[in-house]
C-alpha positions in Angstrom: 20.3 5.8 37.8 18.5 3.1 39.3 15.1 2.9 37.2 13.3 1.6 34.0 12.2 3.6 31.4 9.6 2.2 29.5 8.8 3.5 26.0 5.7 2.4 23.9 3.4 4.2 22.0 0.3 2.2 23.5 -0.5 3.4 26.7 -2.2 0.0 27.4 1.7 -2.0 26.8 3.4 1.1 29.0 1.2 0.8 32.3 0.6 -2.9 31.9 4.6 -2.9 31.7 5.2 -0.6 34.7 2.4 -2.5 37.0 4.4 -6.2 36.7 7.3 -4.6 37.4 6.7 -1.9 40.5 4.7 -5.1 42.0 8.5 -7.0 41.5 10.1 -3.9 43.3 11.6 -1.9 40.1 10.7 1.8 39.5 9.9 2.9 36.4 9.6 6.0 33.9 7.2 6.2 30.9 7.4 8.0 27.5 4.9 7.4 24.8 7.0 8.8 21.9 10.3 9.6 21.4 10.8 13.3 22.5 9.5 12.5 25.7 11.9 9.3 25.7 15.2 11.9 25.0 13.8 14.5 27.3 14.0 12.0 30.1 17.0 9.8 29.2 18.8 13.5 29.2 17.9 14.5 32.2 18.9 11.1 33.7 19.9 7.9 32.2 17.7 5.3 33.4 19.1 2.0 34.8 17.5 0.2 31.7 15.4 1.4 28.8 12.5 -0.8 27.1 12.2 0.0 23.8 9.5 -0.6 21.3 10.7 -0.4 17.8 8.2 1.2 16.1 6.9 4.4 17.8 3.6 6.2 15.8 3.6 10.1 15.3 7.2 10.3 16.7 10.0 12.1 15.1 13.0 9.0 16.2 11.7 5.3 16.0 13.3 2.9 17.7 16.1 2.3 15.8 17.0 5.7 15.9 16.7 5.9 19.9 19.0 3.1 20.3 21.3 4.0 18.1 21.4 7.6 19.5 21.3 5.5 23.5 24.4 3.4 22.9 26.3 6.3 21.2 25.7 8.7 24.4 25.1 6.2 26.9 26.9 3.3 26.0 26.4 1.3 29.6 22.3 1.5 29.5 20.8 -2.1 28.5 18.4 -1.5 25.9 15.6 -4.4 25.6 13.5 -4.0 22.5 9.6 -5.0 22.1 9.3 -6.3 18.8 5.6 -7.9 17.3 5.4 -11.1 15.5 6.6 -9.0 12.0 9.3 -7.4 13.4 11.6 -10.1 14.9 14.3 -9.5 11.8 14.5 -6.1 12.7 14.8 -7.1 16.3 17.9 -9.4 15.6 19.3 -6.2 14.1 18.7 -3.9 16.3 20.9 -6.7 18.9 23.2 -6.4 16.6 23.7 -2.8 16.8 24.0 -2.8 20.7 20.3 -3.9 22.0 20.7 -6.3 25.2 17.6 -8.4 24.4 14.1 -8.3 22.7 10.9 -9.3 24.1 8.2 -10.6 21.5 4.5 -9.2 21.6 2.6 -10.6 22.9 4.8 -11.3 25.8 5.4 -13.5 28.5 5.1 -12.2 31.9 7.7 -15.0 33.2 10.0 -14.1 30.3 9.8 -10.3 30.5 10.9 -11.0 34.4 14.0 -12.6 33.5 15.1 -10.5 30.8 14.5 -7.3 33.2 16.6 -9.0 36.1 19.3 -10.1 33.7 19.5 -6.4 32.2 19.3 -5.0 35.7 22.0 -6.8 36.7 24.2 -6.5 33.8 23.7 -2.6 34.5 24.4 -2.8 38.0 27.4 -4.8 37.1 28.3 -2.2 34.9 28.0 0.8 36.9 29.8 -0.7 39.8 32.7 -1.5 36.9 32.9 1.7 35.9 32.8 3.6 39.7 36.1 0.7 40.2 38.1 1.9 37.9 37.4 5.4 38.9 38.7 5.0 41.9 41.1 2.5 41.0 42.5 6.1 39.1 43.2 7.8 42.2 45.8 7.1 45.1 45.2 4.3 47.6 45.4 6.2 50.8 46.4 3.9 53.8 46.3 5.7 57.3 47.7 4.4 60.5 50.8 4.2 62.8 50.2 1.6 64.5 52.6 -1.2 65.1 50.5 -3.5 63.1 49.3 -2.0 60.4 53.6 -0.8 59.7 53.7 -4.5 59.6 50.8 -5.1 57.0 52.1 -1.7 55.0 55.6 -3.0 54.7 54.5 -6.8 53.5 52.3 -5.3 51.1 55.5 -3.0 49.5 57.0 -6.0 49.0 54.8 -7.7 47.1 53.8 -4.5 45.1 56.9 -5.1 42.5 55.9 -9.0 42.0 53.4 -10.4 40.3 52.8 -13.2 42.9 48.9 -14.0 44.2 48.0 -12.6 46.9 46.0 -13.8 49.8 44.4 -11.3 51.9 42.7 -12.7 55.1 41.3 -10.6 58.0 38.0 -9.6 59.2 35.0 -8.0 57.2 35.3 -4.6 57.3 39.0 -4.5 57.8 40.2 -3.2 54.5 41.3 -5.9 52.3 40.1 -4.3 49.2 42.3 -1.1 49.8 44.9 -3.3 50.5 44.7 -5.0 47.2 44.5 -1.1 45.7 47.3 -0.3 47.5 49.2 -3.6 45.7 47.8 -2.3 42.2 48.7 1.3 42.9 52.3 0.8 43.5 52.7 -1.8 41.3 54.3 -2.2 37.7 50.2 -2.6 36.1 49.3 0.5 37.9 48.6 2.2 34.8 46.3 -1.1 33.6 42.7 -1.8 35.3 41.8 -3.0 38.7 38.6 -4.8 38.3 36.8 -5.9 41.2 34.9 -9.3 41.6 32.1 -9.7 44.4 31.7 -13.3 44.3 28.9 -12.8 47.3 26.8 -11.1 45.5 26.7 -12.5 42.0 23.9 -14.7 41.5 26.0 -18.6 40.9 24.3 -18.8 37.8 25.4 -16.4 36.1 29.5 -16.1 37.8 30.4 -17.9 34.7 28.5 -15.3 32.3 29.7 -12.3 34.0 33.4 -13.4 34.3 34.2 -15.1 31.5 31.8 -12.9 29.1 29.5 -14.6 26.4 29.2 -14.6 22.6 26.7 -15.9 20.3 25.5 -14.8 16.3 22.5 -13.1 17.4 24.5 -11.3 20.1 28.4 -10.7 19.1 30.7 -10.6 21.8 29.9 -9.2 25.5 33.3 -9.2 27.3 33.5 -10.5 31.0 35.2 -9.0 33.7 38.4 -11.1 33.1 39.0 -9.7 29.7 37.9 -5.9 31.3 41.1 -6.6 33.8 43.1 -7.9 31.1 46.6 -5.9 31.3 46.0 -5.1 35.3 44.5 -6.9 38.4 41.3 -9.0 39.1 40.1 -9.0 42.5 38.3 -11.7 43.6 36.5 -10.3 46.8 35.3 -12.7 49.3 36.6 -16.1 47.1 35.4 -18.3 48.9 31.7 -17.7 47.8 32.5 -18.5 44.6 30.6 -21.4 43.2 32.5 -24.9 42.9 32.2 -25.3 39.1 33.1 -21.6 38.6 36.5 -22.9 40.4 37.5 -25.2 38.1 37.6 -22.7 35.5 39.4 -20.3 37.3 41.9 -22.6 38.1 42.6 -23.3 34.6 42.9 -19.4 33.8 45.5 -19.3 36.6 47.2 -22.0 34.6 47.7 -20.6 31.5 46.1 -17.2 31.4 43.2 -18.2 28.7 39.7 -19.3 28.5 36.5 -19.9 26.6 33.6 -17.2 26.9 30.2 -18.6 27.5 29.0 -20.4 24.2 32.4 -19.8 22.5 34.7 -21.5 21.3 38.1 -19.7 20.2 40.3 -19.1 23.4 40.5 -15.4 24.9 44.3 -15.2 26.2 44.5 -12.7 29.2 47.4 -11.1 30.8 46.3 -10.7 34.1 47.7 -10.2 38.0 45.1 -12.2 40.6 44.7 -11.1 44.3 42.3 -12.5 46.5 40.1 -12.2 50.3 38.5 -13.5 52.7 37.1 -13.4 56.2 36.6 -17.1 55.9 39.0 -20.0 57.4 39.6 -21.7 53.8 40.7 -24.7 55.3 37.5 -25.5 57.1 35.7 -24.7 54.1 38.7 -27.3 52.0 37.3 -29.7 54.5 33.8 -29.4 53.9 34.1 -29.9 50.2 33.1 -26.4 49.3 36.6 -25.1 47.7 39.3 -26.8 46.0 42.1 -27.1 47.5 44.1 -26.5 44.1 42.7 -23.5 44.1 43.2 -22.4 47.3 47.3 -23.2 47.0 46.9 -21.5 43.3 45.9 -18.0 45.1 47.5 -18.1 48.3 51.2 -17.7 47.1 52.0 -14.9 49.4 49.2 -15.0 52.7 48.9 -11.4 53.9 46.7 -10.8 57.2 44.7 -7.6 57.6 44.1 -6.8 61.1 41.2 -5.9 62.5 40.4 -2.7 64.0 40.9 -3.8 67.7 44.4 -4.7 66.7 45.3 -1.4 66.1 43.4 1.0 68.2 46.4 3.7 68.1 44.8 4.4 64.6 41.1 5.0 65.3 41.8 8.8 65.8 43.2 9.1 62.3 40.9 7.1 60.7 38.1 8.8 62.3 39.4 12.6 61.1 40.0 11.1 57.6 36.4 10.0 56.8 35.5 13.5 58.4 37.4 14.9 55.2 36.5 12.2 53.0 32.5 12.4 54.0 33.1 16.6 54.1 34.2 16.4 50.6 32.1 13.1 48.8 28.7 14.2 50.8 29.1 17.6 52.4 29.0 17.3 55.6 30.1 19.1 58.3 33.9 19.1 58.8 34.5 19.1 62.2 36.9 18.2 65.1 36.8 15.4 67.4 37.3 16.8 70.5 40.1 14.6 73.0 37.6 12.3 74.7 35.3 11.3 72.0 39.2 10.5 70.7 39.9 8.4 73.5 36.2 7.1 73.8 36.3 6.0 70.4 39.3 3.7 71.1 38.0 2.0 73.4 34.6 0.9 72.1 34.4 -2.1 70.7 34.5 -2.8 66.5 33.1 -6.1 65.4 32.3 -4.3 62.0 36.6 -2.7 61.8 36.9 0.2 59.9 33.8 -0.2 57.7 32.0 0.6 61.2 34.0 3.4 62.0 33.2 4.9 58.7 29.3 4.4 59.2 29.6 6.0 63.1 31.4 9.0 61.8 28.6 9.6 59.1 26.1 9.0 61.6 27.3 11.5 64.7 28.0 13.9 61.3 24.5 13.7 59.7 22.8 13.5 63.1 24.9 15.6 65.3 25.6 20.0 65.0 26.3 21.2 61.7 29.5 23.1 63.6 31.9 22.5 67.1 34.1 19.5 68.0 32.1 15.8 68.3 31.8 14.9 71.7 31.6 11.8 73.5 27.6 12.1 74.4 27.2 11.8 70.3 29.1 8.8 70.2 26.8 5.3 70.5 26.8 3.7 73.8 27.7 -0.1 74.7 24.2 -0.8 73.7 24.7 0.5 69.9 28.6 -1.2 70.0 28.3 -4.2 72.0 31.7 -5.7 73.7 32.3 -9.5 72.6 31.7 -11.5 75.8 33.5 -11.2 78.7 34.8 -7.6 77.9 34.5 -3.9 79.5 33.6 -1.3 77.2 34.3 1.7 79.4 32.6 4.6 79.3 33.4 8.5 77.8 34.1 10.2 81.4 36.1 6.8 82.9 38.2 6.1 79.5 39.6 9.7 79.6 40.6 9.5 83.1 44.4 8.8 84.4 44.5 5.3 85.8 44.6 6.4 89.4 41.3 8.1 89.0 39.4 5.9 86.6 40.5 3.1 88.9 38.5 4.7 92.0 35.5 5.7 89.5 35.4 2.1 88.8 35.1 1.0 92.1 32.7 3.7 93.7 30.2 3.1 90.9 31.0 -0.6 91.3 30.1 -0.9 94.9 27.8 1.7 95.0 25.8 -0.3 92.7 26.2 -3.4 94.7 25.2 -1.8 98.0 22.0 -0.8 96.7 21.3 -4.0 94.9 21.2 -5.6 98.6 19.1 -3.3 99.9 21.6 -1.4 101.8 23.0 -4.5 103.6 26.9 -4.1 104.5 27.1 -7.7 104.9 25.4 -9.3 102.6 27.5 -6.8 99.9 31.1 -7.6 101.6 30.1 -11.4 101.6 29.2 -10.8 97.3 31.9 -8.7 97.0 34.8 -10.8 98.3 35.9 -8.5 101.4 35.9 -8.2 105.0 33.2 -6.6 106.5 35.4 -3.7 107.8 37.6 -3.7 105.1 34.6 -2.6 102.7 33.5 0.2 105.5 36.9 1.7 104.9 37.2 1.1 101.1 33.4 3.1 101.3 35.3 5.7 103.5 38.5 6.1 101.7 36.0 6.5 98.3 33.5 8.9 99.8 30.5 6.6 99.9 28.5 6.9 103.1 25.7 4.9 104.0 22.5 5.2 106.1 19.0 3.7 106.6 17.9 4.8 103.3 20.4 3.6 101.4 24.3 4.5 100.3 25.2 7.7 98.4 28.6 9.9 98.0 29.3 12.1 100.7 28.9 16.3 99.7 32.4 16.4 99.8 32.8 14.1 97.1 29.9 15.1 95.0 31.7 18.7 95.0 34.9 17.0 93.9 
């Protein structure tokens, strides 16, 4: 559900249609009457229908296809295409649920920005409806580690308020299931949880798709604040929202009402408002790009999320559940992670937190054997997870080793490596190195490194070891 369909009886309108908009990046479907429309509407609802109103030698018009479209399908935009006769009927037809009309002959600029505004009022849509789905079912937290019994046991205490919430932590961390965790176990758990990228929302239109719009021609579109009324509104990543957008929100937060886009009786809202970021809001305070109002408005009670490398005890866990969770949403393979892919996978490093955990588990699944435990070779290596600067990532074979052990693997590979990289020169590598020159011949000794004209290398007995 993430195409046009284009239906004109003119074969000319259709193509000419289809060619601006494949050349902007959309795909599109064509029908040139209106059993072809149904047949492919049923077979999948396109992302956005444009409509003509009057369709020759069909057994629907229009009229009849959107009425049937916003009956069945109530979240498809329709756009109508309406000639210089027919704009009456046009206003109509918005009137009955259309999303906008485009008059014949058309502009190409126009057409554009209608399409993209429809597109995005679907997407918007869509990703509304897939929220409260899974706002329906249980927010599973996983862990045991000592932080995240911390973060668990400051979120059950702020389930039974209805205090704001800040959530801070790192991208990828889990701050949205922490919000659905608040909403789950909270007294509005039966009312929505609606979700608010303000990253992705074009500035432009924040206002439009928050506050919701009304006009004669149109009626009444709600927003998203009037779609949460009763639960919680997330505001995801807040600090992208845009400055004037801020102002108004603060004013909701004051006395739960506001004014839809070209309005003007007040909306009043019941609603709960939790927040996020991976942003310092302070700096961004300083630098005149959030209020400061705002910012004391929504952080009532501060939570932190910790990142993944904070609780490393958990990755195991984590890393079986999106097995299940991937096993049962995608159908892939459920298998085992066998101990030292376990033990490697704590110990990489996880810039992207649990939303890169996730995408390495899909990865080994989709890539790896369909059955057996993972192992560590299927993992990605330091080049695919790099270590922030200054840090080891150890590898598979050391990190599963007891420390005696891992701690002479270290070192062999360590000198062995520097022995060779002067050439063989005991000196020169004791000098580098930090160590006596006889002290190192023992340390080689003790290790099982022998050395010889053409180079260093560990003695058979060790090899068999």
């Amino acid at each position: 559900m993430s195409d046009i369909l284009i239906v004109d009886d003119e074969r000319d309108i259709r193509e000419l249609i289809s060619d601006i908009l494949e050349d902007e990046g959309f795909t599109t479907r064509l029908a040139g009457n209106s059993d072809e429309a149904m047949a492919s509407i049923g077979q999948e609802p396109p992302a956005l229908l444009i409509l003509d109103i009057w369709l020759k030698d069909s057994n629907m018009d229009g009229i009849d296809i959107l009425k049937t479209v916003k009956r069945d399908y109530p979240d498809v935009p329709v756009v109508i295409i309406s000639g210089h006769g027919n704009i009456e009927i046009a206003v109509a037809a918005i009137k009955q649920g259309a999303y906008d009309f485009i008059e014949k002959p058309f502009n190409i600029d126009q057409l554009l920005v209608v399409i993209r505004r429809g597109m995005e009022t679907s997407r918007l849509r869509r990703e509304n409806i897939a929220l409260k789905r899974r706002g329906a079912e249980p927010s599973e937290m996983l862990g045991q580690s000592p932080a995240f019994r911390t973060l668990v046991s400051q979120l059950d205490k702020v389930t039974k308020s209805n205090g704001r919430v800040m959530l801070t932590g790192p991208a990828g961390s889990g701050k949205e299931l922490a919000a659905r965790y608040i909403h789950a176990h909270s007294n509005r758990a039966e009312g929505p949880f609606v979700s608010v990228s303000c990253a992705s929302i074009e500035p432009e239109r924040m206002e439009e798709v928050l506050f919701g719009r009304e006009s004669d021609e149109r009626g009444v579109e709600p927003g998203l604040l009037e779609e949460a009324n009763g639960g919680v509104i997330y505001f995801d990543e807040v600090a992208d929202m845009p400055l004037g957008t801020q102002s108004k929100i603060l004013r909701v937060l004051v006395d739960q009402t506001f004014l839809r886009v070209g309005g003007s009786d007040k909306v009043q809202v019941d609603l709960r408002v939790i927040s996020s970021t991976s942003r310092n809001l302070e700096a961004q305070i300083a630098a005149d790009r959030f209020r400061r109002e705002l910012y004391h408005r929504l952080n009532v009670v501060p939570i932190t999320v910790p990142s993944l490398e904070e609780r490393r005890e958990d990755v195991p866990e984590l890393a079986r559940h999106f097995i299940e969770v991937l096993n049962r949403e995608q159908g892939l393979p459920l298998r085992k992670i066998s101990g030292e892919a376990s033990a490697l996978l704590q110990t990489m490093s996880w810039p992207g937190n649990v939303r890169q955990l996730r995408n390495v588990i899909e990865r080994v699944l989709i890539l790896g054997d369909s059955s057996g435990e993972i192992e560590s070779k299927e993992l990605p290596g330091e080049t695919q997870a790099p270590a922030e600067e200054g840090r080891v990532v150890l590898s598979g074979t050391v990190a599963t080793m007891p420390l005696r052990e891992a701690r002479e693997a270290f070192e062999r590979e360590y000198l062995l490596t520097q022995i060779n990289r002067f050439g063989g020169n005991i000196s020169r590598t004791a000098e580098f190195v930090g160590m006596e020159r006889s002290a190192l011949h023992r340390k080689l000794k003790s290790l099982g490194v022998v050395t010889g004209n053409k180079g260093v290398k560990q003695s058979e007995t060790e090899d068999a070891g």
